[in-house]
C-alpha positions as CSV (number, residue, x, y, z in Angstrom):
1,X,24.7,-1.9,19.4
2,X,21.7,-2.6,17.1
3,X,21.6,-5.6,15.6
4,X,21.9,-5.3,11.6
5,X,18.9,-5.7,10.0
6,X,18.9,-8.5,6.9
7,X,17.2,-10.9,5.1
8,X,18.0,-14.2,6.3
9,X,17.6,-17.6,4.9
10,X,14.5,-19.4,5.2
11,X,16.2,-22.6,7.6
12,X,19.8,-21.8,8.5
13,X,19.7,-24.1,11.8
14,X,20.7,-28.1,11.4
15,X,17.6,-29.2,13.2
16,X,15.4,-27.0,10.9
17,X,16.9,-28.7,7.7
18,X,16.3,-31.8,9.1
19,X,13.1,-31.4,9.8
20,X,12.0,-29.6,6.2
21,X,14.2,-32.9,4.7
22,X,11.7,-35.0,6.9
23,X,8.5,-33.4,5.8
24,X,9.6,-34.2,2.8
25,X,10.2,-37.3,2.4
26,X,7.4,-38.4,4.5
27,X,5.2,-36.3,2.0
28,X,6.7,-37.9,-1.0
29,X,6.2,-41.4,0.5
30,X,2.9,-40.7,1.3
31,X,1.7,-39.3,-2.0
32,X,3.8,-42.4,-3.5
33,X,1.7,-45.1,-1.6
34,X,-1.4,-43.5,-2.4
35,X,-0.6,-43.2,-5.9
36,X,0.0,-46.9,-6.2
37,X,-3.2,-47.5,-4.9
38,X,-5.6,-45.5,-6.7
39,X,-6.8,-46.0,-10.3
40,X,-4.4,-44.3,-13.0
41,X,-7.4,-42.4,-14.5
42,X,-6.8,-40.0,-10.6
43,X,-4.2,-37.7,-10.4
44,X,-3.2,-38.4,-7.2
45,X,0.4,-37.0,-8.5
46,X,0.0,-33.9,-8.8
47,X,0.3,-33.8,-5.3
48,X,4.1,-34.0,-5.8
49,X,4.3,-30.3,-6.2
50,X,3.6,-30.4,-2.1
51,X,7.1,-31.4,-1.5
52,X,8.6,-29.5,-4.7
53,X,7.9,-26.7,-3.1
54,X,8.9,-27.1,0.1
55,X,12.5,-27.9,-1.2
56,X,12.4,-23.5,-1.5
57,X,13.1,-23.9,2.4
58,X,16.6,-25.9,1.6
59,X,19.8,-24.2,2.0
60,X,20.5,-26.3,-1.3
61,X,19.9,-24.6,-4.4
62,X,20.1,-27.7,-6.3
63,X,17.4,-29.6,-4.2
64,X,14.5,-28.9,-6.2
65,X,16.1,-30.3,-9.5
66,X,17.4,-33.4,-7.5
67,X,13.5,-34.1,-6.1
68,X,12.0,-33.7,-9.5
69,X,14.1,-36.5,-10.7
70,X,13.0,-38.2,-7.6
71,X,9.3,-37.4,-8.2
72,X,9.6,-38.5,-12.2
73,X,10.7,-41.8,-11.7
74,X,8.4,-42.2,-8.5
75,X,5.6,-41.5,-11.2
76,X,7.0,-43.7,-14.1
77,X,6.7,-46.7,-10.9
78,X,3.1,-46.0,-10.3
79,X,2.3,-45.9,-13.5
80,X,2.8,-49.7,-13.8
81,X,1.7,-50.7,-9.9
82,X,-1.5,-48.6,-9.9
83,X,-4.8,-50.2,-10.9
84,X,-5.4,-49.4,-14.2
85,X,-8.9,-47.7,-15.0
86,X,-7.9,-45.7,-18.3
87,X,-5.7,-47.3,-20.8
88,X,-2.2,-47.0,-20.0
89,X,-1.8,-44.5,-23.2
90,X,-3.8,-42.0,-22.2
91,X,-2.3,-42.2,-18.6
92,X,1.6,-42.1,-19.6
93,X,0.6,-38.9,-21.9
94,X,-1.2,-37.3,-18.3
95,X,2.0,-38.0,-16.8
96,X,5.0,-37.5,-18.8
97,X,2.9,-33.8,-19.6
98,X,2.9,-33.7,-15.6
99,X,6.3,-34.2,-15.4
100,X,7.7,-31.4,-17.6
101,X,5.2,-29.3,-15.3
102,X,7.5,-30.2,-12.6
103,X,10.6,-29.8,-14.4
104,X,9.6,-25.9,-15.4
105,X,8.7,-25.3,-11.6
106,X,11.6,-26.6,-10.6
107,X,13.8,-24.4,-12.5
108,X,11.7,-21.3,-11.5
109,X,12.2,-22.5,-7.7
110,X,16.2,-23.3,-8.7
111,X,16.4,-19.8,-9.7
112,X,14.7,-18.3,-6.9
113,X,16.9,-20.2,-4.5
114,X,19.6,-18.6,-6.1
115,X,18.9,-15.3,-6.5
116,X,18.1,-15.5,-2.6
117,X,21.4,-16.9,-2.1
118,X,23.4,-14.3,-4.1
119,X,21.3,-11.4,-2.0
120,X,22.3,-12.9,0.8
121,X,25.8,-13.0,0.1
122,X,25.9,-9.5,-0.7
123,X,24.2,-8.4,1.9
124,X,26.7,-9.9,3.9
125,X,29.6,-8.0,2.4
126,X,27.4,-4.8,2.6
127,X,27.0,-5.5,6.3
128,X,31.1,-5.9,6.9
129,X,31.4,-3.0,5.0
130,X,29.4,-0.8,7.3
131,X,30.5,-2.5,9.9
132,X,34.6,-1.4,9.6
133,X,33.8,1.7,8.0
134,X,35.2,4.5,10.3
135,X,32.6,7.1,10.1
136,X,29.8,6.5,12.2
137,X,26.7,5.0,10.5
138,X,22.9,5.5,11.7
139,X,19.6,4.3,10.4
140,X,16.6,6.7,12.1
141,X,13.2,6.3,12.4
142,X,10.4,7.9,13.7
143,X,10.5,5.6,17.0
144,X,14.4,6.1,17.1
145,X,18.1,4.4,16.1
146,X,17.1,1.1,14.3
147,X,20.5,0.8,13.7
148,X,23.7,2.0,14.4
149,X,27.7,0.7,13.4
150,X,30.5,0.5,16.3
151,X,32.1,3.8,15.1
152,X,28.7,5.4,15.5
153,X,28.5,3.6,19.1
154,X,31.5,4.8,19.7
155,X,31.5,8.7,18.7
156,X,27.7,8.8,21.5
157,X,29.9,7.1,23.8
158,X,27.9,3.6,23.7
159,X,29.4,0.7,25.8
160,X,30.2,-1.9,23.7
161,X,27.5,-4.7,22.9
162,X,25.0,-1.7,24.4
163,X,21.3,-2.1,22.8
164,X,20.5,1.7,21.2
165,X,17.5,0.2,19.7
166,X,14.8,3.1,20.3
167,X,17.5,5.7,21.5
168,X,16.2,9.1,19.8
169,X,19.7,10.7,18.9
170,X,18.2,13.7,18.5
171,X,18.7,14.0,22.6
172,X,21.6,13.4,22.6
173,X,22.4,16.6,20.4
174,X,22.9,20.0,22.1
175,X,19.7,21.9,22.5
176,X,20.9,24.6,20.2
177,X,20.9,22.3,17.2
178,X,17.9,20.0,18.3
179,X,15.5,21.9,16.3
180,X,17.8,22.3,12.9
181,X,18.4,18.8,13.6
182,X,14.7,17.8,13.7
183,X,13.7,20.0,10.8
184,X,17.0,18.4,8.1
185,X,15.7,14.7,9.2
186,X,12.7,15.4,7.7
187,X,13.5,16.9,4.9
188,X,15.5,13.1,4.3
189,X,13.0,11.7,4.9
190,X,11.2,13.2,2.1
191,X,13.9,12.6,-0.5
192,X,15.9,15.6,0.6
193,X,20.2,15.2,0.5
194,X,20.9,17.0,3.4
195,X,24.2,18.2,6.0
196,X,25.0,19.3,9.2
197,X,28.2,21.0,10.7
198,X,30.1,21.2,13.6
199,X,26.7,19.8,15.5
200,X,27.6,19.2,19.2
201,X,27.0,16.0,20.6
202,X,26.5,14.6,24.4
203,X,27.9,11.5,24.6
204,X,26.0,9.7,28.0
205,X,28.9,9.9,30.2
206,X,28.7,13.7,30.1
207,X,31.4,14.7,27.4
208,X,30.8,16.8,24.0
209,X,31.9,15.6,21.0
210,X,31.5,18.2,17.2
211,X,30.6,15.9,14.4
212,X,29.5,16.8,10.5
213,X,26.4,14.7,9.4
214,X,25.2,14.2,5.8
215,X,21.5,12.4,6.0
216,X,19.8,10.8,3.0
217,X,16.6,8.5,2.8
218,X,17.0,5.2,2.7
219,X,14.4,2.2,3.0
220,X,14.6,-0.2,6.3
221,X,12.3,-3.0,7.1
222,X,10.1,-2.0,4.5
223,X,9.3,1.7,6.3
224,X,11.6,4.7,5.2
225,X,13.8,5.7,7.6
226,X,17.2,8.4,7.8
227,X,20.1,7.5,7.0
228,X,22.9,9.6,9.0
229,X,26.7,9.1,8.5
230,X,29.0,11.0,10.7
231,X,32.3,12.3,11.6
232,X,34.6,14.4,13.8
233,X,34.3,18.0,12.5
């Protein structure tokens, strides 16, 4: 069976997190230590929006409010450990107007998390769906199946765990309606509703199989593809 394709999170693995946490705090430390070491008249701090936005790559919407908090006071320490070039005035008005930079992008990134996270969850419900549904569901494109459920696996007569990836389908249908076949897929693919009865189908062991298909466009992987669902006639 073809593998589902979905949008998946950034980092999803433990070691992955880890390793985005660890770039991060060795980024903030870094930018900390040469903060504190540079005049206050050079804004060495803006450099904090490095590790803001790699907090996008957290499985943690929250992470990017969390660090801003982090980055604030890291910025209110410097402020009194950092030689000062500019009178401290003028350097606590750069910063504080720095900070609520930080703050806005931090909500924007917050938000993005989120909306990530809430596609992802219903993409996941979409993909159970389609995966119990009965009737047998296939995505076709132009270089073959790009995806296909376990009832569609099933009604070609598809082992189970069996990669179609690249199968053209349209072989596997009887000669006689090859060329209807061909001719309704891409009128889908051009926005067209379309159906097909009582179309024989050769399932690779040999034996026939009459199914009705409706096809419809749909969008996969960015490239327009067929969408065909089908059922014993």
């Amino acid at each position: 069976m073809v593998d589902m394709g979905r949008l998946t999170w950034p980092v999803q693995r433990r070691g992955d997190f880890l390793r985005i946490v660890t770039y991060i705090i060795l980024a903030t430390a870094f930018i900390f230590v040469i903060d504190i070491i540079t005049p206050l008249g050079v804004v060495i701090w803006i450099l904090y929006l490095i590790p803001l936005f790699l907090t996008v790559y957290l499985s943690w919407k929250y992470a990017p409010i969390v660090m801003t908090g982090v980055f604030i006071l890291l910025m209110a320490t410097s402020l009194f450990l950092s030689p000062r070039d500019i009178p401290i005035g003028y350097a606590l008005v750069d910063r504080v107007f720095f900070a609520l930079i930080l703050v806005i992008a931090s909500v924007f990134i917050k938000d993005y998390v989120s909306n990530v996270e809430d596609i992802s969850a219903s993409e996941e419900r979409y993909r159970s769906l389609v995966e119990w549904l009965p009737e047998g569901i296939v995505v076709y494109q132009k270089d073959g199946i790009a995806y296909i459920n376990p009832a569609g696996s099933r009604l070609i007569g598809a082992g189970p765990g069996e990669n179609m990836a690249g199968r053209d389908i349209a072989s596997m249908i009887d000669p006689g309606f090859q060329a209807t076949f061909r001719q309704r897929v891409d009128q889908a693919a051009h926005g067209a509703r379309m159906t097909l009865d009582n179309v024989r189908l050769v399932r690779k062991e040999g034996s026939a199989v009459t199914v009705d298909m409706d096809l419809g466009t749909v969008f996969w992987d960015n490239k327009t593809a067929v969408q065909i669902v089908m059922r014993p006639a």
